[in-house]
PDB file of N, CA, C and O in Angstrom:
ATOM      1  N   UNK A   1     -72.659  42.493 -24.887  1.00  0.00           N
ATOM      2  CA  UNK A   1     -73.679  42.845 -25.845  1.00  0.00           C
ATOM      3  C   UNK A   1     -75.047  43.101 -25.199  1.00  0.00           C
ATOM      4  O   UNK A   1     -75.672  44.111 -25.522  1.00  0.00           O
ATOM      5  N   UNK A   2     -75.633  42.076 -24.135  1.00  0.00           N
ATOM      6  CA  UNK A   2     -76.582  42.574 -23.480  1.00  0.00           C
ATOM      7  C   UNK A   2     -76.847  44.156 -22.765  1.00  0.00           C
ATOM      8  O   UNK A   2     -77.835  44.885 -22.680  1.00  0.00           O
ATOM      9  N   UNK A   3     -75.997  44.216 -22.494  1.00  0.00           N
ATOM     10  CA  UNK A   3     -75.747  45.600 -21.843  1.00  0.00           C
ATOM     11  C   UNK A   3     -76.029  46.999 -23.320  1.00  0.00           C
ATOM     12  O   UNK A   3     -76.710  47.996 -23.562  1.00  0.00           O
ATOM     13  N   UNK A   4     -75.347  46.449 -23.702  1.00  0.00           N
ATOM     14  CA  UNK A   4     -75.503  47.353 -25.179  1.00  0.00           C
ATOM     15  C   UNK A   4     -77.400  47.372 -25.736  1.00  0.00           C
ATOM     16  O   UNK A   4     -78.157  48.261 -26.127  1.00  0.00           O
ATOM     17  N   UNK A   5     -77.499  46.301 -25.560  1.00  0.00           N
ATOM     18  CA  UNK A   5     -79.293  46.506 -25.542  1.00  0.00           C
ATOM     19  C   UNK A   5     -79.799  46.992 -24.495  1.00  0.00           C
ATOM     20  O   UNK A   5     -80.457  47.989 -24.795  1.00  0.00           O
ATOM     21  N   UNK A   6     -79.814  46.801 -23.527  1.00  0.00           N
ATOM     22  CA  UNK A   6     -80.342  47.522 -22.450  1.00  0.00           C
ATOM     23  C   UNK A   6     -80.318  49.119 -22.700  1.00  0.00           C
ATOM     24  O   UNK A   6     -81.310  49.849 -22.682  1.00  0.00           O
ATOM     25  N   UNK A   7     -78.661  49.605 -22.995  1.00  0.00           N
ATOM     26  CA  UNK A   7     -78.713  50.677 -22.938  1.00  0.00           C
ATOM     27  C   UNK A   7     -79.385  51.817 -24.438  1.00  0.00           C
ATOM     28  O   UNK A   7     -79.855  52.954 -24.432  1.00  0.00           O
ATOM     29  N   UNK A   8     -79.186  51.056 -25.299  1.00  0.00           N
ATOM     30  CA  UNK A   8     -79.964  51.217 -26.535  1.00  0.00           C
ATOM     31  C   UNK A   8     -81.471  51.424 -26.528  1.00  0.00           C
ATOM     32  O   UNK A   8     -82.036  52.315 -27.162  1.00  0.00           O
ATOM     33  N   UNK A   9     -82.250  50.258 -25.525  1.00  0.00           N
ATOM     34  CA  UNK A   9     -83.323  50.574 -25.321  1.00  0.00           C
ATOM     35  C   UNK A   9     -83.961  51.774 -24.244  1.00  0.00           C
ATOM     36  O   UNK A   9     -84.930  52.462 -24.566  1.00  0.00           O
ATOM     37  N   UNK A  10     -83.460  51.870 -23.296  1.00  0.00           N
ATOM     38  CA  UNK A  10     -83.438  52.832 -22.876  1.00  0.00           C
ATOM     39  C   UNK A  10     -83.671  54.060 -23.862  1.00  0.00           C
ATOM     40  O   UNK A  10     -84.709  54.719 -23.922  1.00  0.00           O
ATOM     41  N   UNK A  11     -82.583  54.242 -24.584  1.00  0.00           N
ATOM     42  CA  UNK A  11     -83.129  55.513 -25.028  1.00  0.00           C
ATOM     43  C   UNK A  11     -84.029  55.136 -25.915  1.00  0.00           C
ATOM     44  O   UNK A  11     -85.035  55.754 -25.567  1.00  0.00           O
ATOM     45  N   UNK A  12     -84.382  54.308 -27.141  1.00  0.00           N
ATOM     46  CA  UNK A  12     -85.476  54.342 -27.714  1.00  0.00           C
ATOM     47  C   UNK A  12     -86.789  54.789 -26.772  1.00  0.00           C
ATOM     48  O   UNK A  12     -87.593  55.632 -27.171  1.00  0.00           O
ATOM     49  N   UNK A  13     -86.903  54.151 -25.528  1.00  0.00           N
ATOM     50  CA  UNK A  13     -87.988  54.453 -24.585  1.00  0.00           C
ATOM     51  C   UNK A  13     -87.960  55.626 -24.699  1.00  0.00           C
ATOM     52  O   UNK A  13     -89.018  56.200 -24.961  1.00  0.00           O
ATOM     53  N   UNK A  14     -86.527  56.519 -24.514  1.00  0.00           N
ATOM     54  CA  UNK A  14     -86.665  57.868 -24.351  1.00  0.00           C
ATOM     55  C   UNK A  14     -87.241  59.085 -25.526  1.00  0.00           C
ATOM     56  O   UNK A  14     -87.785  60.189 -25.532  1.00  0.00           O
ATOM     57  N   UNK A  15     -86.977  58.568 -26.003  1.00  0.00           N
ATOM     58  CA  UNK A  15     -87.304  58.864 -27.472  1.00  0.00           C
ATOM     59  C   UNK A  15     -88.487  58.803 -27.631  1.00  0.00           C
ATOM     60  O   UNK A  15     -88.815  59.928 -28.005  1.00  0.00           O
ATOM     61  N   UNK A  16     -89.369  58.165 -27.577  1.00  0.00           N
ATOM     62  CA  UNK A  16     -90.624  57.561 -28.212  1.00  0.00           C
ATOM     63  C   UNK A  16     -91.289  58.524 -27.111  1.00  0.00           C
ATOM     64  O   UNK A  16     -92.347  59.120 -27.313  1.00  0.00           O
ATOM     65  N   UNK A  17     -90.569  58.602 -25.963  1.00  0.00           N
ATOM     66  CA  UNK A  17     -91.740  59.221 -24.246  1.00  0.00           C
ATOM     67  C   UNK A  17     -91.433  60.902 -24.845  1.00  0.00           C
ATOM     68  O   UNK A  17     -92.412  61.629 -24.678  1.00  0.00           O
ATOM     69  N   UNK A  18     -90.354  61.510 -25.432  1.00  0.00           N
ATOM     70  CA  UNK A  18     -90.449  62.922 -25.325  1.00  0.00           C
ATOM     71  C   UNK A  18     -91.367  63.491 -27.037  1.00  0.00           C
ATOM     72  O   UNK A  18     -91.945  64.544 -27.304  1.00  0.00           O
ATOM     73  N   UNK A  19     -91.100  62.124 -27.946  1.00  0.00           N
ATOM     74  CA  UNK A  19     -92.446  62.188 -29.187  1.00  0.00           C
ATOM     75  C   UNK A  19     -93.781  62.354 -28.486  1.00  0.00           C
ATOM     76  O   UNK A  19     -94.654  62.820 -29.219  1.00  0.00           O
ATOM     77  N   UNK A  20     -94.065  62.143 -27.518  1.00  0.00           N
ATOM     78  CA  UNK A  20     -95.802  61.628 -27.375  1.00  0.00           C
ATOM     79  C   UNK A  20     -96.240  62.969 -27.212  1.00  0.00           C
ATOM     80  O   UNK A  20     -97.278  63.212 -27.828  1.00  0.00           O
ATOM     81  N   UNK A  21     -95.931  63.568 -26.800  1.00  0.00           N
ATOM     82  CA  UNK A  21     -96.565  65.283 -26.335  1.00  0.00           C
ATOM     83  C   UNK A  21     -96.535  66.309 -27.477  1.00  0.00           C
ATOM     84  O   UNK A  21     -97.028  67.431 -27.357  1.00  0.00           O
ATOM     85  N   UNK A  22     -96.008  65.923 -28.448  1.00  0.00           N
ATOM     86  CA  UNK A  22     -95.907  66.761 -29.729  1.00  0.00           C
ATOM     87  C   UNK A  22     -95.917  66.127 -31.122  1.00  0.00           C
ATOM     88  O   UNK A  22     -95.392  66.624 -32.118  1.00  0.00           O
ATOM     89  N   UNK A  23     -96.714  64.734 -31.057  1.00  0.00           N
ATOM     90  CA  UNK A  23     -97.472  64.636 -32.222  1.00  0.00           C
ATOM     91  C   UNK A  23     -98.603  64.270 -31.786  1.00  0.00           C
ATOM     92  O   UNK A  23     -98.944  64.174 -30.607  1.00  0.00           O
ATOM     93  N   UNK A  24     -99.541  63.943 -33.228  1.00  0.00           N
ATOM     94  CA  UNK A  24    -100.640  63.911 -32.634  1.00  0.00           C
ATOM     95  C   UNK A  24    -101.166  62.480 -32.414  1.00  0.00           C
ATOM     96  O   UNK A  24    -100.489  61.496 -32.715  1.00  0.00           O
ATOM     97  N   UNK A  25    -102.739  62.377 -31.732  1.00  0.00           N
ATOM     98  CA  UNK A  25    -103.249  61.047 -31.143  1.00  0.00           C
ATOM     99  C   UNK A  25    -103.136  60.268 -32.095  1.00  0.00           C
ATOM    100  O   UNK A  25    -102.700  59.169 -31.755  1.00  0.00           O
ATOM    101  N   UNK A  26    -103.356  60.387 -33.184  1.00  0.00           N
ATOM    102  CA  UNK A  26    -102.839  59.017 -34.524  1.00  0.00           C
ATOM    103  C   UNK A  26    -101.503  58.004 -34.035  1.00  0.00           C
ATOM    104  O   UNK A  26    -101.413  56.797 -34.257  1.00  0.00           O
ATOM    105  N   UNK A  27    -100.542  58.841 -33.332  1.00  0.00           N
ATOM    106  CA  UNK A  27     -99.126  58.313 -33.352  1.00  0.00           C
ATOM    107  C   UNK A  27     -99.494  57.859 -31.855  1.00  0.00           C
ATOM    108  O   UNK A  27     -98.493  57.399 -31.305  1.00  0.00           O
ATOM    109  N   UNK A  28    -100.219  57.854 -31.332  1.00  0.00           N
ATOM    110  CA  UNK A  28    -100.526  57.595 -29.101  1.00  0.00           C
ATOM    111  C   UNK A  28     -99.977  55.970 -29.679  1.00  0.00           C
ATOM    112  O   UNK A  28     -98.873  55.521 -29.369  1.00  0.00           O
ATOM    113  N   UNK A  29    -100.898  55.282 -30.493  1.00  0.00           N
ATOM    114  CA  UNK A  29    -100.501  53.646 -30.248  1.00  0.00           C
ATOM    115  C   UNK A  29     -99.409  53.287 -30.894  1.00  0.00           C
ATOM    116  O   UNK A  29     -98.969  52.295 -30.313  1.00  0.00           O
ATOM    117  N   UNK A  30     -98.758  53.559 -31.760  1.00  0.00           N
ATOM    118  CA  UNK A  30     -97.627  53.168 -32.307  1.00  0.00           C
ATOM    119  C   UNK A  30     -96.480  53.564 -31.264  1.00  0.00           C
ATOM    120  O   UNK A  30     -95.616  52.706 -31.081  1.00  0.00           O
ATOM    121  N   UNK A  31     -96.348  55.065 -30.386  1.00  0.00           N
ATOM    122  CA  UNK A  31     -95.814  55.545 -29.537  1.00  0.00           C
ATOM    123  C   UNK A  31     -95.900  54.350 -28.021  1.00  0.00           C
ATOM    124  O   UNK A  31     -94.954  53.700 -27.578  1.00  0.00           O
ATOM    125  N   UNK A  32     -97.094  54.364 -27.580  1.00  0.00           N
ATOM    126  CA  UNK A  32     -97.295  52.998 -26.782  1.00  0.00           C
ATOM    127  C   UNK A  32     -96.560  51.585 -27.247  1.00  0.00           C
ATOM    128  O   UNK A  32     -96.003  50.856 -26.427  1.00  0.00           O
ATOM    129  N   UNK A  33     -96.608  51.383 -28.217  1.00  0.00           N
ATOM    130  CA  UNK A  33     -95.855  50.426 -29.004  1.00  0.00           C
ATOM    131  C   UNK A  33     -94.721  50.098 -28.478  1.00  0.00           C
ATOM    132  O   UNK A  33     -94.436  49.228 -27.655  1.00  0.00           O
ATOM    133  N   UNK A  34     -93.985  51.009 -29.119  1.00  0.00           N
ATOM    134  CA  UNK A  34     -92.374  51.474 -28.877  1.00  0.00           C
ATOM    135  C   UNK A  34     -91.732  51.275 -27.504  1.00  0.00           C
ATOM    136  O   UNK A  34     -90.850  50.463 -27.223  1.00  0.00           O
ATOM    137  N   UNK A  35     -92.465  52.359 -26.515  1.00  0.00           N
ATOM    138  CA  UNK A  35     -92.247  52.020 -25.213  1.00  0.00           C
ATOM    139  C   UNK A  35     -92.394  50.882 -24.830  1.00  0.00           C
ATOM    140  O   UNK A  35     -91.379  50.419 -24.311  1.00  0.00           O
ATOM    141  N   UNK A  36     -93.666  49.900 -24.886  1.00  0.00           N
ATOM    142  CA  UNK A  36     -93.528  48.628 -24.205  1.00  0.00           C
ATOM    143  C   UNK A  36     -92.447  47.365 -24.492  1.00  0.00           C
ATOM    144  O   UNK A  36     -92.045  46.540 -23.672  1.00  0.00           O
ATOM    145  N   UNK A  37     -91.993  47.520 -26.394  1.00  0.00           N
ATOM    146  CA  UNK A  37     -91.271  47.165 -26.725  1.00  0.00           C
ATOM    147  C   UNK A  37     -89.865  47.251 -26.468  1.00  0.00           C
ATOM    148  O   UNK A  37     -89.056  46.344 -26.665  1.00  0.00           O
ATOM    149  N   UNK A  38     -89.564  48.659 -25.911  1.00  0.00           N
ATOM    150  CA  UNK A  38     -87.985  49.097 -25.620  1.00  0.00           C
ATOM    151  C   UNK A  38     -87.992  48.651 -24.435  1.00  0.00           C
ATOM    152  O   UNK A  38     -86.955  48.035 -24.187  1.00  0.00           O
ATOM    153  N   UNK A  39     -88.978  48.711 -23.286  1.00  0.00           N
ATOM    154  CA  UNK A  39     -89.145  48.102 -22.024  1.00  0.00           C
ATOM    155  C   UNK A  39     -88.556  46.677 -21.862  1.00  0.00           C
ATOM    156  O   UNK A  39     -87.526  46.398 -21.247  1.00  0.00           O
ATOM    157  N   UNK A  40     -89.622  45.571 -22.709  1.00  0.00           N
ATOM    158  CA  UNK A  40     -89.102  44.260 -23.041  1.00  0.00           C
ATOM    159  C   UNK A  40     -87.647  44.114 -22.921  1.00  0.00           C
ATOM    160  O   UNK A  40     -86.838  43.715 -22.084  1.00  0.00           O
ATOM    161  N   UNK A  41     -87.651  44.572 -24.029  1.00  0.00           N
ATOM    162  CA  UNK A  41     -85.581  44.500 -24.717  1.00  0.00           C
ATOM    163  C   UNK A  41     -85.132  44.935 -22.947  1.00  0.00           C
ATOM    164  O   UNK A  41     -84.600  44.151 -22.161  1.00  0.00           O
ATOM    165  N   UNK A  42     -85.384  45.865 -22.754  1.00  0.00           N
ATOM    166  CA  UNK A  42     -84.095  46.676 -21.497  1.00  0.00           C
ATOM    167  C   UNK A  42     -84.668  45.702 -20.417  1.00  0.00           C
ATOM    168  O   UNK A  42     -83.823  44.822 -20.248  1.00  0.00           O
ATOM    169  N   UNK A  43     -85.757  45.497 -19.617  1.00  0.00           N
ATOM    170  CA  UNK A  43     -85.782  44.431 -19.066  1.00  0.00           C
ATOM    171  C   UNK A  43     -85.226  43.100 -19.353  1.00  0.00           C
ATOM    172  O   UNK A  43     -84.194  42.861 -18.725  1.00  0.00           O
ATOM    173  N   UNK A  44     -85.707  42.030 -20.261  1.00  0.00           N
ATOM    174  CA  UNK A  44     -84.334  40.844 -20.695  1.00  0.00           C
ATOM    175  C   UNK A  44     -83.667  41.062 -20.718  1.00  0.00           C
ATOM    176  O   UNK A  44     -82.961  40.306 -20.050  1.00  0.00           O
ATOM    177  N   UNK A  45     -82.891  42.196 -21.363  1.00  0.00           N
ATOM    178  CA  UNK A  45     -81.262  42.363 -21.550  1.00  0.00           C
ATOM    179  C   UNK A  45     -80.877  42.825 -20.247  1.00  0.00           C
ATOM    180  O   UNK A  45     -80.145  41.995 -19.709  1.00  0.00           O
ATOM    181  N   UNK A  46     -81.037  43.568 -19.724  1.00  0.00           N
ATOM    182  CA  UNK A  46     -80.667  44.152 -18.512  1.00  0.00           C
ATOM    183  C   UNK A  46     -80.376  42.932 -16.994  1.00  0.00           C
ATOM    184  O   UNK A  46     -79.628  43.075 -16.027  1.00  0.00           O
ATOM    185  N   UNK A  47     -81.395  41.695 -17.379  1.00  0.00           N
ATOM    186  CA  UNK A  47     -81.518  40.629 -16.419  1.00  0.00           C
ATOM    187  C   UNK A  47     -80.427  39.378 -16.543  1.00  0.00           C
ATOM    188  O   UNK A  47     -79.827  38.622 -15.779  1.00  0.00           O
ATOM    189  N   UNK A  48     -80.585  39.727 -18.578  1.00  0.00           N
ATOM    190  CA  UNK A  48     -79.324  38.798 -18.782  1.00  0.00           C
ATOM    191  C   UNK A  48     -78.096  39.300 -18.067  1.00  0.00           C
ATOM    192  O   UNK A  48     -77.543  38.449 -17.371  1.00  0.00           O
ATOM    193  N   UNK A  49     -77.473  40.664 -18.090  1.00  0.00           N
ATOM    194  CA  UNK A  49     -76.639  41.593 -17.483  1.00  0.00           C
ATOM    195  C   UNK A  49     -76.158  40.930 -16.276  1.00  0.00           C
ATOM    196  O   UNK A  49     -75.064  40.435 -16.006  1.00  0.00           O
ATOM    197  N   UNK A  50     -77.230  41.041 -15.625  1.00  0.00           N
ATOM    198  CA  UNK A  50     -76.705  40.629 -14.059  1.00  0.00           C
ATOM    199  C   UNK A  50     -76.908  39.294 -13.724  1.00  0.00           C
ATOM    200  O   UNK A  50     -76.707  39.219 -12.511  1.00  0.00           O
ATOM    201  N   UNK A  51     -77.220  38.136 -14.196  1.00  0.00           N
ATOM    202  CA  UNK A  51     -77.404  36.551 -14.245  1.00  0.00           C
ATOM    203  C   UNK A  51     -75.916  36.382 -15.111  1.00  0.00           C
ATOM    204  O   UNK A  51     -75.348  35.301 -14.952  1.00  0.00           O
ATOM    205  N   UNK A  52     -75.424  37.136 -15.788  1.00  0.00           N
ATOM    206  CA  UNK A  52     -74.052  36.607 -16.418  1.00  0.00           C
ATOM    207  C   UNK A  52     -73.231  37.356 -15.054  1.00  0.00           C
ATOM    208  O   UNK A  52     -72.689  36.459 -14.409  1.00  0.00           O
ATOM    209  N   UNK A  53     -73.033  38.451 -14.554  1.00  0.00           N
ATOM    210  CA  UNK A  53     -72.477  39.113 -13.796  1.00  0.00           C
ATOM    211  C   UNK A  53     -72.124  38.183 -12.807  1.00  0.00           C
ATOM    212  O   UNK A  53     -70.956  37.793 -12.812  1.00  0.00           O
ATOM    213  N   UNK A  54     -72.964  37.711 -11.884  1.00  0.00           N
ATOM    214  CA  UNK A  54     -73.322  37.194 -10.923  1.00  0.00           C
ATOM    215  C   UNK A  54     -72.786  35.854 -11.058  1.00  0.00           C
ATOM    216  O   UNK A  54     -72.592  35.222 -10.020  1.00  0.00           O
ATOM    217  N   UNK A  55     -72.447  35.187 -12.460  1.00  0.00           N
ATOM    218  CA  UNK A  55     -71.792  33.621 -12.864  1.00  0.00           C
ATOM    219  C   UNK A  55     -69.840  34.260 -12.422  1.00  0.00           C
ATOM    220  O   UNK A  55     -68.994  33.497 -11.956  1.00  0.00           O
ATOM    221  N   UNK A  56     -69.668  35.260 -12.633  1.00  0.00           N
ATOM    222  CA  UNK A  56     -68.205  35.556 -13.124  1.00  0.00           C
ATOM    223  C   UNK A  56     -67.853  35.277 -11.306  1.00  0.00           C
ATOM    224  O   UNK A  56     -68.376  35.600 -10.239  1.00  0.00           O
ATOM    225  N   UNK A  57     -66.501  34.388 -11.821  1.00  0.00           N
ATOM    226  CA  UNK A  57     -65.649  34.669 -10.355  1.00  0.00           C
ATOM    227  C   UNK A  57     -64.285  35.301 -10.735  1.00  0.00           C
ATOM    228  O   UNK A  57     -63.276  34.698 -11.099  1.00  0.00           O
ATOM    229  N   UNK A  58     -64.423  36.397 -10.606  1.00  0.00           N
ATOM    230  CA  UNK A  58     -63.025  37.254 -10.998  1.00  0.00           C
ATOM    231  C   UNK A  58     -62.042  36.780 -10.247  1.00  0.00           C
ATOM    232  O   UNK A  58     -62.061  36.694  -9.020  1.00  0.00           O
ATOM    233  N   UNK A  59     -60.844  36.348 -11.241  1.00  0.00           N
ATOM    234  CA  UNK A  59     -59.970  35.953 -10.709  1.00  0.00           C
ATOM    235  C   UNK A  59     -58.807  36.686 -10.796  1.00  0.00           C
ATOM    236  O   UNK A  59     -57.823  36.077 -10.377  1.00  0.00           O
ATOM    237  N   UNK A  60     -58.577  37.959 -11.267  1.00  0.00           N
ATOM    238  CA  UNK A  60     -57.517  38.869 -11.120  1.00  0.00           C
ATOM    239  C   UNK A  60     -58.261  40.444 -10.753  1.00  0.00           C
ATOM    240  O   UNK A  60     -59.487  40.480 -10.642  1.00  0.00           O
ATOM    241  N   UNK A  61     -57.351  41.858 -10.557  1.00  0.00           N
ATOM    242  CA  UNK A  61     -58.203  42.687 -10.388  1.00  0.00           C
ATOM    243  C   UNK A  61     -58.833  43.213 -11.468  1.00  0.00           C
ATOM    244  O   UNK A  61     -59.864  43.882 -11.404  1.00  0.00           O
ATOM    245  N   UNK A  62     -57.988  42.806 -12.896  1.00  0.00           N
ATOM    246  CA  UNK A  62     -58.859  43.295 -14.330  1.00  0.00           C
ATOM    247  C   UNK A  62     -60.057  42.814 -14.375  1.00  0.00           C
ATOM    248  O   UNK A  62     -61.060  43.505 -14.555  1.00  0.00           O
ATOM    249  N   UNK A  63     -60.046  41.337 -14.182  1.00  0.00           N
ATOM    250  CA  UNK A  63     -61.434  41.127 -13.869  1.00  0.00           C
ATOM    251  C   UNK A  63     -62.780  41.730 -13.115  1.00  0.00           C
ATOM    252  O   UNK A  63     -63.972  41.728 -13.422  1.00  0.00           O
ATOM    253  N   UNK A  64     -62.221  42.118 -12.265  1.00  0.00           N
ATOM    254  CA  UNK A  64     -62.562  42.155 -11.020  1.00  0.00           C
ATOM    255  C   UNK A  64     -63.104  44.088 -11.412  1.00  0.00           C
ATOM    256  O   UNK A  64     -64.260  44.472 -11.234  1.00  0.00           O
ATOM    257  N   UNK A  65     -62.704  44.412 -11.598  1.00  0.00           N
ATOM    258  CA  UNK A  65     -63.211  45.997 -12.406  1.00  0.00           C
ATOM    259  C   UNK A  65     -63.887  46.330 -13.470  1.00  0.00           C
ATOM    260  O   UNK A  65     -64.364  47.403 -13.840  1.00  0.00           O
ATOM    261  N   UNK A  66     -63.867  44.946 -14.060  1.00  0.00           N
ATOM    262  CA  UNK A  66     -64.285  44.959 -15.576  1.00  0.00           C
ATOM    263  C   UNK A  66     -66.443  44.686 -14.795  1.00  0.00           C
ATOM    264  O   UNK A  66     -67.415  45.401 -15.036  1.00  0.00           O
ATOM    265  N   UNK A  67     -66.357  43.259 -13.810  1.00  0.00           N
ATOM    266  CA  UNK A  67     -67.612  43.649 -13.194  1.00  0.00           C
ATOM    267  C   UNK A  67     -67.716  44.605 -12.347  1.00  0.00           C
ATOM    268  O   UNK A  67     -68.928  44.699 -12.158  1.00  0.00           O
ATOM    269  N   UNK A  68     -67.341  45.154 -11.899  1.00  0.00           N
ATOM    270  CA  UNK A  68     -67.583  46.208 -10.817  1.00  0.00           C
ATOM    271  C   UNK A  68     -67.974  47.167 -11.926  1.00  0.00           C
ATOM    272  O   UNK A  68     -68.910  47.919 -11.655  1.00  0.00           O
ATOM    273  N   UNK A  69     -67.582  47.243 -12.782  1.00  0.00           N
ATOM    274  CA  UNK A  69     -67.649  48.617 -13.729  1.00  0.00           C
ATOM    275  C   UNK A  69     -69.163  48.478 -14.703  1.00  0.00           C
ATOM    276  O   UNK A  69     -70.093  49.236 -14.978  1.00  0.00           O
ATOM    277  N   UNK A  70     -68.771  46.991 -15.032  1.00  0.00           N
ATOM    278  CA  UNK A  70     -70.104  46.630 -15.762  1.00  0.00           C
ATOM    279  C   UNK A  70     -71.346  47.103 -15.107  1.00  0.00           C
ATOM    280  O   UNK A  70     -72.106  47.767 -15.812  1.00  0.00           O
ATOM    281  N   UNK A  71     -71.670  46.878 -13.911  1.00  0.00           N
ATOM    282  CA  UNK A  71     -72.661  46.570 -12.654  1.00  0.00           C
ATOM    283  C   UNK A  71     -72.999  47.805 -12.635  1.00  0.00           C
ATOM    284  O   UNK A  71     -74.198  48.081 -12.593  1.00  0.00           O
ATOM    285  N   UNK A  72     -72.047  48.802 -12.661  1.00  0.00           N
ATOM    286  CA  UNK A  72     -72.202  50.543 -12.506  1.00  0.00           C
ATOM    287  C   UNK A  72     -73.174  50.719 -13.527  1.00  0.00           C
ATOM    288  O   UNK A  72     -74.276  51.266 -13.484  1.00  0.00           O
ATOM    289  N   UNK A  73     -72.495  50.092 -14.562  1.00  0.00           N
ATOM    290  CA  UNK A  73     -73.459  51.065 -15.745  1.00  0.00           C
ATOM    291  C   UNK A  73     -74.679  50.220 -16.284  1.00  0.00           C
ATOM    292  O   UNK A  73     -75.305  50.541 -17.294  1.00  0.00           O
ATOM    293  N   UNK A  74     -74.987  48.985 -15.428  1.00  0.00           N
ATOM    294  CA  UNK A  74     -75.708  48.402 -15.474  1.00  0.00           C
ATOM    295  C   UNK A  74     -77.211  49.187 -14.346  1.00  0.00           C
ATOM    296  O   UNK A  74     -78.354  49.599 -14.545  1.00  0.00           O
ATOM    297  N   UNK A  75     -76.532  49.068 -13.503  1.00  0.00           N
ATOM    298  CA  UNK A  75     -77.452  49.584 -12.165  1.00  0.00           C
ATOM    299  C   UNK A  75     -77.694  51.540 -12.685  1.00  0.00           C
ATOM    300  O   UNK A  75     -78.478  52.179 -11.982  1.00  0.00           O
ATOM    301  N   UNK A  76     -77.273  51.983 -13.389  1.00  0.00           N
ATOM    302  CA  UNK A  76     -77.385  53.387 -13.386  1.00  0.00           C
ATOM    303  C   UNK A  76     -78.312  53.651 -14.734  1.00  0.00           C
ATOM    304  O   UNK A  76     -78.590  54.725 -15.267  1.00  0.00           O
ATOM    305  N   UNK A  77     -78.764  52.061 -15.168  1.00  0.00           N
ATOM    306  CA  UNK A  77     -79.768  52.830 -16.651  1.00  0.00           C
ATOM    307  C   UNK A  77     -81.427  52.689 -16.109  1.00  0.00           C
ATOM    308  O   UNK A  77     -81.813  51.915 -15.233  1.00  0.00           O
ATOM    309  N   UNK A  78     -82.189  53.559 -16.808  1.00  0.00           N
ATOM    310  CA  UNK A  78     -83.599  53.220 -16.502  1.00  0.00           C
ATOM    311  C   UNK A  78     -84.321  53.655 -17.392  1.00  0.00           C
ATOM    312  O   UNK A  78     -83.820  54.280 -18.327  1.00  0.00           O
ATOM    313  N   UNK A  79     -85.553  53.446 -17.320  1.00  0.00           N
ATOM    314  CA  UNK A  79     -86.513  53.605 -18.486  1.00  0.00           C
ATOM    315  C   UNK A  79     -87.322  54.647 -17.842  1.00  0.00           C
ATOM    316  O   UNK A  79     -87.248  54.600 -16.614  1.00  0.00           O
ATOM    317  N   UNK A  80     -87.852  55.301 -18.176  1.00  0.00           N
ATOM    318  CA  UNK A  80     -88.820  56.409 -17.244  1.00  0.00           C
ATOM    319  C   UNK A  80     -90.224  55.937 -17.959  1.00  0.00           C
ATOM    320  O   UNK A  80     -90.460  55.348 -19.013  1.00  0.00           O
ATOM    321  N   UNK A  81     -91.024  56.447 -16.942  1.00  0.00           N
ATOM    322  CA  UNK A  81     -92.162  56.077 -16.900  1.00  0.00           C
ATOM    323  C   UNK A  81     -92.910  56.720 -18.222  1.00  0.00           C
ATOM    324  O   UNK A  81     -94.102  56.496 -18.426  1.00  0.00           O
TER     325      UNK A  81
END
């Protein structure tokens, strides 16, 4: 589920960053808003991600792919500036 926030926030970030250039300055702080907020979420969640990751001792190879796989799509999300 963490992961699912992370990646959720992400795009809200994304979202809110490709709004800012085509409405107007009324919406700048609510837009600022958003971003720092989706940031939050994808940072915690993203930290929970790999502090649970990092507990698992895979003990078969299902396991064992299920983090390797997690980690992928963990390590491959980001928030843009």
């Amino acid at each position: 589920m963490p992961l699912g926030v992370a990646e959720m926030a992400a795009e809200v970030a994304a979202i809110a960053i490709v709004l800012k250039p085509i409405t107007g300055p009324s919406m700048n702080p609510d837009l600022a808003t958003a971003i720092a907020l989706a940031r939050a979420a994808f940072e915690g969640s993203l930290t929970n991600v790999r502090v649970n990751l990092d507990l698992i001792k895979p003990d078969s190879p299902k396991e064992q792919s299920f983090v390797s796989e997690t980690r992928k799509r963990a390590e491959a999300l980001n928030v843009r500036a």
